[in-house]
C-alpha positions in Angstrom: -18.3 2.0 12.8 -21.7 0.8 12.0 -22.4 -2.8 11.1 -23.0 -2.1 7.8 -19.7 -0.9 7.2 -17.9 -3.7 9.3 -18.9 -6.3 7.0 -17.8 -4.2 4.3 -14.3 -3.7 6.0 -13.8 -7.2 6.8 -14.8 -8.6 3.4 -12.2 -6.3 1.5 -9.6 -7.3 3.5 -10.2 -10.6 2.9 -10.5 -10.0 -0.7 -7.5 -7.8 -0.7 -5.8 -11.0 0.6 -7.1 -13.2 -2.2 -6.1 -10.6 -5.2 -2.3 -10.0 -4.0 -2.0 -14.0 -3.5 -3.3 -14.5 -7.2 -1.6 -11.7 -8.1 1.9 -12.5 -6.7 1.5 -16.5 -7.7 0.4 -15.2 -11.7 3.7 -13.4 -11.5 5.8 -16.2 -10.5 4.3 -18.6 -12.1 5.0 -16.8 -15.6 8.6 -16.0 -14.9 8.9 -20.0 -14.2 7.1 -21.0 -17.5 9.8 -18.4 -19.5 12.6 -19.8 -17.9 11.1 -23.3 -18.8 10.5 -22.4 -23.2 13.2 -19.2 -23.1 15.8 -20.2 -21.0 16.7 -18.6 -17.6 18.6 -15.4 -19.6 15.2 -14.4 -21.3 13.3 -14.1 -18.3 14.5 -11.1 -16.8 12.9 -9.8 -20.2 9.7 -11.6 -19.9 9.8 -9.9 -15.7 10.6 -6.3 -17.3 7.4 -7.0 -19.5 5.2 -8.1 -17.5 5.9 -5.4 -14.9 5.2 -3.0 -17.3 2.1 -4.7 -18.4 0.6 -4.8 -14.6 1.3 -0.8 -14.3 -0.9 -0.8 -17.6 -3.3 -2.6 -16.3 -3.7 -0.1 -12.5 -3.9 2.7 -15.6 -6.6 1.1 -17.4 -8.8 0.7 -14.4 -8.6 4.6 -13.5 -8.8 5.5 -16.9 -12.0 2.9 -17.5 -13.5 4.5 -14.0 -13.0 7.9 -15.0 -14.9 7.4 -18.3 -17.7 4.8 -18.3 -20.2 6.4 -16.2 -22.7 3.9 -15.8 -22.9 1.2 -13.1 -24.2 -1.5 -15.5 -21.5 -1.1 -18.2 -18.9 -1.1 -15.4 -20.2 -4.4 -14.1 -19.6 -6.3 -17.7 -16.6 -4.8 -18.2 -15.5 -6.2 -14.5 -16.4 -9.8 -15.6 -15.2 -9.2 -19.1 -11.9 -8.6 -17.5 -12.4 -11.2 -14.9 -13.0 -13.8 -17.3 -10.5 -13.1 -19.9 -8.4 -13.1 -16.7 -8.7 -16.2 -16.1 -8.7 -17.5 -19.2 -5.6 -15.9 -20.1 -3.6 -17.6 -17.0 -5.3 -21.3 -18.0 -3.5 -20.6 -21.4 -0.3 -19.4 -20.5 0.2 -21.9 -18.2 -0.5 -25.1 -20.5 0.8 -24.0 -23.8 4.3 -24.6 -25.0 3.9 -22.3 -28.1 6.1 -19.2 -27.7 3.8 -16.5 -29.1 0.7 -17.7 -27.3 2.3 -18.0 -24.0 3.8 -14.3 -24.3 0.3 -13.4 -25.4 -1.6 -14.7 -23.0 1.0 -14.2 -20.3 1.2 -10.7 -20.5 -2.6 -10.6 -21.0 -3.2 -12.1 -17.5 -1.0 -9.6 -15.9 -2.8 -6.8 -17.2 -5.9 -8.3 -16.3 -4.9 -8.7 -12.7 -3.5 -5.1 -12.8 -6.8 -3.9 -13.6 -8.1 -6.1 -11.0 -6.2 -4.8 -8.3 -6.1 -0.8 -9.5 -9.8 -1.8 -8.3 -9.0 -3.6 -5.1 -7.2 -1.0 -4.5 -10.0 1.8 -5.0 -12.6 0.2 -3.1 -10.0 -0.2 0.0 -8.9 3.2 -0.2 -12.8 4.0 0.5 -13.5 1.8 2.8 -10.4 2.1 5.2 -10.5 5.9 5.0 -9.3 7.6 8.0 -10.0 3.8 9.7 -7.3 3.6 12.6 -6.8 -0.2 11.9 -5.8 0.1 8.3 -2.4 -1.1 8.7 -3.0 -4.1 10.3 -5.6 -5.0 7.6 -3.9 -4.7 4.8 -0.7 -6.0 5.9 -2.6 -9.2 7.9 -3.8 -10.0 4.3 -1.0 -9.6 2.4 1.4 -11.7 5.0 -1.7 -14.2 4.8 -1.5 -13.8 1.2 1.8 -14.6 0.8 1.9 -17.4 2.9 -1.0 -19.1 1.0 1.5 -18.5 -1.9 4.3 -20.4 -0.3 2.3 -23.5 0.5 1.0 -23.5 -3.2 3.7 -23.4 -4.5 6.3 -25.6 -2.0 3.5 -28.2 -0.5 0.9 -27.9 -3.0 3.4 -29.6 -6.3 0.5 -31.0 -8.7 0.3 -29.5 -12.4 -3.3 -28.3 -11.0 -2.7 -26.2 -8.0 -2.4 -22.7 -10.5 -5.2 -23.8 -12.5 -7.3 -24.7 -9.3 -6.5 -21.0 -7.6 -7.3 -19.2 -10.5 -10.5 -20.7 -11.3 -11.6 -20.1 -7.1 -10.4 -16.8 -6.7 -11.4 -15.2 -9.8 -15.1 -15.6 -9.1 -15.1 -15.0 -5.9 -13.5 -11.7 -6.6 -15.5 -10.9 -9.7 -18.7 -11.8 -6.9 -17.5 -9.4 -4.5 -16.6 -6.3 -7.2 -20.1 -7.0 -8.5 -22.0 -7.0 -5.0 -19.7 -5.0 -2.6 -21.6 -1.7 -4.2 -24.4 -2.2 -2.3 -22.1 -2.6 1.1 -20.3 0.9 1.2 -21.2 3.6 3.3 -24.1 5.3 2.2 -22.6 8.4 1.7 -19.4 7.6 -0.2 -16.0 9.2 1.1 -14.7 9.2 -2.6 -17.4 11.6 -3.2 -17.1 13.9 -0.4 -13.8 14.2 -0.8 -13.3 14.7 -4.4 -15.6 17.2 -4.4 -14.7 19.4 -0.9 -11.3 18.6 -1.5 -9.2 19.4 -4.4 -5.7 18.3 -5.7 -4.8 21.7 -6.2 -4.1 22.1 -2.6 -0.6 23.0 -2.2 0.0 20.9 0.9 -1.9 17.9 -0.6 0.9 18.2 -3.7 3.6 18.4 -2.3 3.0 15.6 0.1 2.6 13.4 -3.0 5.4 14.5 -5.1 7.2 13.9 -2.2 5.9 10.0 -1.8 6.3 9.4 -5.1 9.9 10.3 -5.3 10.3 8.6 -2.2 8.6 5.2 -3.6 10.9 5.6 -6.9 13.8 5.5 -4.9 12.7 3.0 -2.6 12.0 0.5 -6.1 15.4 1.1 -6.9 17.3 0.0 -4.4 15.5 -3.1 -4.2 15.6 -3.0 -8.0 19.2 -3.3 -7.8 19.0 -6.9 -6.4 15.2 -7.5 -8.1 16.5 -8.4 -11.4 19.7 -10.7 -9.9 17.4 -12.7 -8.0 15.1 -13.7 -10.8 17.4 -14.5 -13.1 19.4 -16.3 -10.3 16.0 -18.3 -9.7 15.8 -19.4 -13.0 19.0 -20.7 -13.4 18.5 -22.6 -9.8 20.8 -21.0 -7.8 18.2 -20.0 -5.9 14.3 -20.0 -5.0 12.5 -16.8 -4.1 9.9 -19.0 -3.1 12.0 -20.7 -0.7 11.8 -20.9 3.3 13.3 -17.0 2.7 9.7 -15.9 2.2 8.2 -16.2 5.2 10.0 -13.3 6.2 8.2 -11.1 3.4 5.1 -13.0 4.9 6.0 -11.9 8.6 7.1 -8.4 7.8 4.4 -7.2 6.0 2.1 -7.4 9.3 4.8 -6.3 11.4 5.1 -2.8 9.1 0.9 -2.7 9.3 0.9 -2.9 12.6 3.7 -0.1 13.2 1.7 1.9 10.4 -1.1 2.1 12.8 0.9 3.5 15.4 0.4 7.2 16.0 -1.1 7.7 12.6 1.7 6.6 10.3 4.1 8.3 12.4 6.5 5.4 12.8 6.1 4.0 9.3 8.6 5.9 7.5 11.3 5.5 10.5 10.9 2.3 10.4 11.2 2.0 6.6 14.4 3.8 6.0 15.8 2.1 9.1 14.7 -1.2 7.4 16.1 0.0 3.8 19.5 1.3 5.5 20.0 -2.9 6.9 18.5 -3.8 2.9 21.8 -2.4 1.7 23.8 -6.1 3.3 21.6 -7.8 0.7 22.9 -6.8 -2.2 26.7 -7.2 -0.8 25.6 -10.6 0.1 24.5 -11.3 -3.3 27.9 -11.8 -4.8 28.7 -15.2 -3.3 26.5 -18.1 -4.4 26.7 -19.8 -0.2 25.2 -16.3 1.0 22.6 -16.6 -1.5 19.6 -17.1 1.4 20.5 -14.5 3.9 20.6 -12.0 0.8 17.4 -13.0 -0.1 15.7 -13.0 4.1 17.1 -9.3 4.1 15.2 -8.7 0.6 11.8 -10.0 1.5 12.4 -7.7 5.5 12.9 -4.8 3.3 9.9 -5.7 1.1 7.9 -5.8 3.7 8.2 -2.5 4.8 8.4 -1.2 1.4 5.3 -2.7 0.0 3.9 -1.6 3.2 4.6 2.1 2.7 3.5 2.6 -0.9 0.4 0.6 -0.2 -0.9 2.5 2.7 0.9 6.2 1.6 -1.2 6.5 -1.3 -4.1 4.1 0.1 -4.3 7.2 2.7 -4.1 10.5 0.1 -5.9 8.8 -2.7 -9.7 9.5 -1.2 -8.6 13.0 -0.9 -7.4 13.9 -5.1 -10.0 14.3 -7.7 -8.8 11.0 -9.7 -8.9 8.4 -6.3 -9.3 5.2 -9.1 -5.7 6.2 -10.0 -4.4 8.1 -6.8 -5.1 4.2 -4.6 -2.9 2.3 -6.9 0.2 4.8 -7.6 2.2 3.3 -5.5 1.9 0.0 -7.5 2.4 1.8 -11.0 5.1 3.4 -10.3 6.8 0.1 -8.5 5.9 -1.4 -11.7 7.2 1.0 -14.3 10.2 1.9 -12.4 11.4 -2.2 -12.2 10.5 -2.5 -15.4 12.7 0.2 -16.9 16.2 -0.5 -14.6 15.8 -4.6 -13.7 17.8 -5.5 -17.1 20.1 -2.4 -16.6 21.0 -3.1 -13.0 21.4 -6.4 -13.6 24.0 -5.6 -16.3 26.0 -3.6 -13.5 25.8 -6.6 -11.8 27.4 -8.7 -14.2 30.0 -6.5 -15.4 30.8 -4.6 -11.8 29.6 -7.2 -9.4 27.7 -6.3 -5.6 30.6 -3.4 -4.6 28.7 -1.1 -7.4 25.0 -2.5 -6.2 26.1 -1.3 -2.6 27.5 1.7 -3.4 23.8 2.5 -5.4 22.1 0.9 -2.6 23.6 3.3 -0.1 23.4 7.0 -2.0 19.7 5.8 -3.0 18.7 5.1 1.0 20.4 8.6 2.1 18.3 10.2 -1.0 15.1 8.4 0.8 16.3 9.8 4.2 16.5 12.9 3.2 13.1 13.1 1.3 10.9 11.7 4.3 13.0 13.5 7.1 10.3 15.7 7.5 7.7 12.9 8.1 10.2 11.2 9.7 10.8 13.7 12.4 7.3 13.2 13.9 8.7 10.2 15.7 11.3 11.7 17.1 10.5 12.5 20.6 10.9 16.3 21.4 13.6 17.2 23.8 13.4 17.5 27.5 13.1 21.3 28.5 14.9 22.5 31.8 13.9 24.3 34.7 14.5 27.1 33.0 12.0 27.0 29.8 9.7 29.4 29.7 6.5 28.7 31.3 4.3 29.2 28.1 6.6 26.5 26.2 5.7 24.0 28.8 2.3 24.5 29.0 1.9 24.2 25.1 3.6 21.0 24.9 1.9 19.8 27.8 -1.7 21.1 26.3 -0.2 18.8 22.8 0.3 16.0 24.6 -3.1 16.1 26.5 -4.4 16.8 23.2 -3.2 13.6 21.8 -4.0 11.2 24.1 -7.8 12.5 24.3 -8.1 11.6 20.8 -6.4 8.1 21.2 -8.7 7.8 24.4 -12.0 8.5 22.3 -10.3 7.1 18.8 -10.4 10.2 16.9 -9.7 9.9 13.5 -7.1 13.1 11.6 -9.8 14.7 10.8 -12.0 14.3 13.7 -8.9 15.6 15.6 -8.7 18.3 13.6 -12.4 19.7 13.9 -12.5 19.2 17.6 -9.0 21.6 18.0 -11.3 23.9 15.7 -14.1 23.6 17.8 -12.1 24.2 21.0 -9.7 27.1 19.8 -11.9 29.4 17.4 -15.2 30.8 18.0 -15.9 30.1 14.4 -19.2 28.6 12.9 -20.1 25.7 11.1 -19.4 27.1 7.7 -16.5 29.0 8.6 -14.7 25.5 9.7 -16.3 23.7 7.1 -14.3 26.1 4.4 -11.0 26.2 6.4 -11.0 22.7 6.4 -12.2 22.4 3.0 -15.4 20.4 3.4 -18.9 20.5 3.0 -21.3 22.0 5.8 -23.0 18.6 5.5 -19.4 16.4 6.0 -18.5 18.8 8.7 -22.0 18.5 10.3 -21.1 14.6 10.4 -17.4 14.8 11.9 -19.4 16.9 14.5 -22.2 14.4 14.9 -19.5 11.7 15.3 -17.4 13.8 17.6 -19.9 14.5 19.9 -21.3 10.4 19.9 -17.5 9.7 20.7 -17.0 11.8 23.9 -21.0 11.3 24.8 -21.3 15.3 24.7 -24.2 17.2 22.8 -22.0 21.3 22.7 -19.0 22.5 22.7 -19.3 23.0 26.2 -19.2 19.6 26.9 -16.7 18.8 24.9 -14.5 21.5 27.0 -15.6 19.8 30.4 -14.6 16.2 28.6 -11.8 17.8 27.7 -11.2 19.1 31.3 -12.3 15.6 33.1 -9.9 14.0 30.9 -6.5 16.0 32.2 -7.6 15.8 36.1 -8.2 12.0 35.4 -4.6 11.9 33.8 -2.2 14.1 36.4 
């Protein structure tokens, strides 16, 4: 990774830190101002809305991107947005006029949903195909979080909201404005979008599949979601208690296992982690196991949050509409809460936590089911006997050789997948570059990179690295 692109790296994630903090501290902080002029039973109301008003505002960033072409209208509308933004949060949080606050409220949160559908874009380009991805993001949002937590539990003064949101709106208007001139020269978005279209079937099924996955993944936690705000506002409880630091733990925890193997553990682990989430919501019916209800919540959310982040972080570069593709998994968190908080928390009230665990458990088995094929990956293939057949050994063993060369010299996918071309085919440049659906020109640079990797200049080296690497290995 050149140095050029490092400092881009790092400064997203840092500012990907800073936009789910103000995010996540906007959100609270309105819920806490309706319970204080509606009373805690409107709030769930004001939650729905604003949930719905944040999945607007992902949709009007891809939908803005998509249509204003130049860089210099794009710019004002950034700090239009910005601005109103932050103007919008300072008004909200000192009025007591009903109308204004709604207003200005749900202004703010489609402000910072436009915000982040843009966060979100300029990550998925930046961390494309980067093997450390995981650990980024989720670093930054645990980091995030816990900046949260002492804001609002050590930081108690009528100023700390106002404070944050006049600091890090400019500093992330600043880096929307300048980070431009800090991506790669030649843009992934671009290549991609272009070599590589949605019409794919592989590429479509692979995200109807996520996005069923992440609508029944919001609903589970949905069925405790709307209990636990509403529970907040009435005091029974604080989601911004010492319970959060497990939401702030887990989310590095699930980046770090996303990184593993290419994703391949992050989906185990979810479902595994959403099968334990199911003891929340029968802990939820007695007011003393309030807290441990809420600890399993925030483990699940980790993992959860964690998945649709980095699932559609990961395919978005590779669609024609990217601006939209990064932040689906956020929209679809968003307008899926929004629709079933105030009907699950109606089953709640009127069947109590049995009906929220039976939901719990038919929507985790649903999720099983729809990422058993991903799952699988993890699953380690059986031992063969002495009696296998020769040929299956040696392809497993030629697999596994395969995949620790490309840890070895940090491959990314699709490096991996050009050197297995380069290795197995006889093909040419071109005729890999349209089996793989690229440019000659992108192809010629995975080659390039390949080749700098495994300090090789043909594809005769790169069968003697290959070869050096098994003796070295045995």
């Amino acid at each position: 990774m050149n140095k050029l692109k490092s400092t881009s790296v790092i400064s997203t994630g840092l500012c990907f830190a800073l936009c789910f903090f103000s995010f996540q501290l906007t959100e609270f902080t309105v819920n806490d101002r309706a319970g204080l002029l509606f009373g805690a039973d409107f709030v769930d109301v004001v939650y729905a809305i604003g949930l719905a008003c944040t999945a607007l505002g992902f949709l009007s960033f891809s939908i803005f991107n998509a249509l204003i072409k130049s860089d210099r209208l794009r710019l004002m509308l950034t700090c239009f947005i910005g601005i109103l933004t932050c103007l919008s949060c300072l008004l909200f949080y000192l009025t007591d006029a009903h109308t204004l606050f709604l207003i200005t409220a749900f202004a703010a949160l489609i402000g910072w949903g436009h915000m982040a559908g843009q966060m979100y874009h300029r990550a998925s380009i930046l961390f494309f195909e980067n093997e450390f991805t995981g650990r980024i993001i989720g670093f930054g949002m645990g980091c995030g979080v816990l900046l949260q937590f002492v804001v609002q539990n050590a930081l108690r003064t009528k100023m700390a909201f106002p404070f944050c949101m006049v600091v890090s709106v400019p500093i992330l208007l600043f880096y929307f404005n300048t980070a431009s001139v800090c991506l790669p020269p030649e843009d992934t978005s671009q290549e991609h979008t272009t070599d590589q279209p949605t019409n794919k079937p592989d590429l479509k099924c692979q995200l109807l599949t996520i996005m069923i996955a992440t609508v029944a993944m919001t609903l589970v936690i949905t069925l405790i979601d709307g209990v636990v705000v509403q529970k907040h506002a009435q005091g029974s409880l604080s989601v911004s208690s010492y319970a959060r630091l497990f939401y702030a733990l887990s989310l590095p925890v699930a980046g770090y296992i996303a990184d593993i193997r290419r994703r391949c553990y992050l989906p185990l682990a979810t479902v595994c982690v959403l099968f334990i989430s199911t003891i929340a919501t029968a802990l939820m019916g007695a007011p003393e196991t309030f807290f441990p209800a809420t600890v399993f919540m925030y483990i699940y959310s980790g993992f959860y949050v964690m998945y649709l982040t980095l699932t559609f972080i990961d395919a978005a570069p590779q669609t024609k509409m990217p601006a939209l593709w990064a932040g689906m998994g956020r929209i679809l968190r968003s307008l899926t809460t929004a629709v079933m908080v105030l009907p699950t928390l109606w089953l709640f009230q009127h069947f109590g936590a049995i009906i929220m665990v039976i939901g719990s458990c038919l929507l985790s088995i649903i999720t099983l089911l729809l990422l058993l094929p991903s799952i699988s990956r993890a699953i380690p293939a059986p031992d063969r006997n002495d009696d296998s057949a020769d040929t299956t050994d040696s392809a497993i063993t030629q697999h596994e050789l395969l995949c620790q060369y490309f840890e070895h010299f940090h491959f990314t996918p699709r490096e991996s997948e050009v050197f297995e071309k380069l290795i197995d085919t006889e093909d040419g440049v071109q005729e890999i570059a349209d089996s793989l659906y690229v440019s000659r020109r992108v192809l010629q640079r995975y080659i390039a990179s390949i080749y700098e990797k495994t300090g090789t200049k043909s594809r005769v080296g790169l069968f003697r690295s290959l070869a050096s690497f098994s003796k070295t290995i045995e």
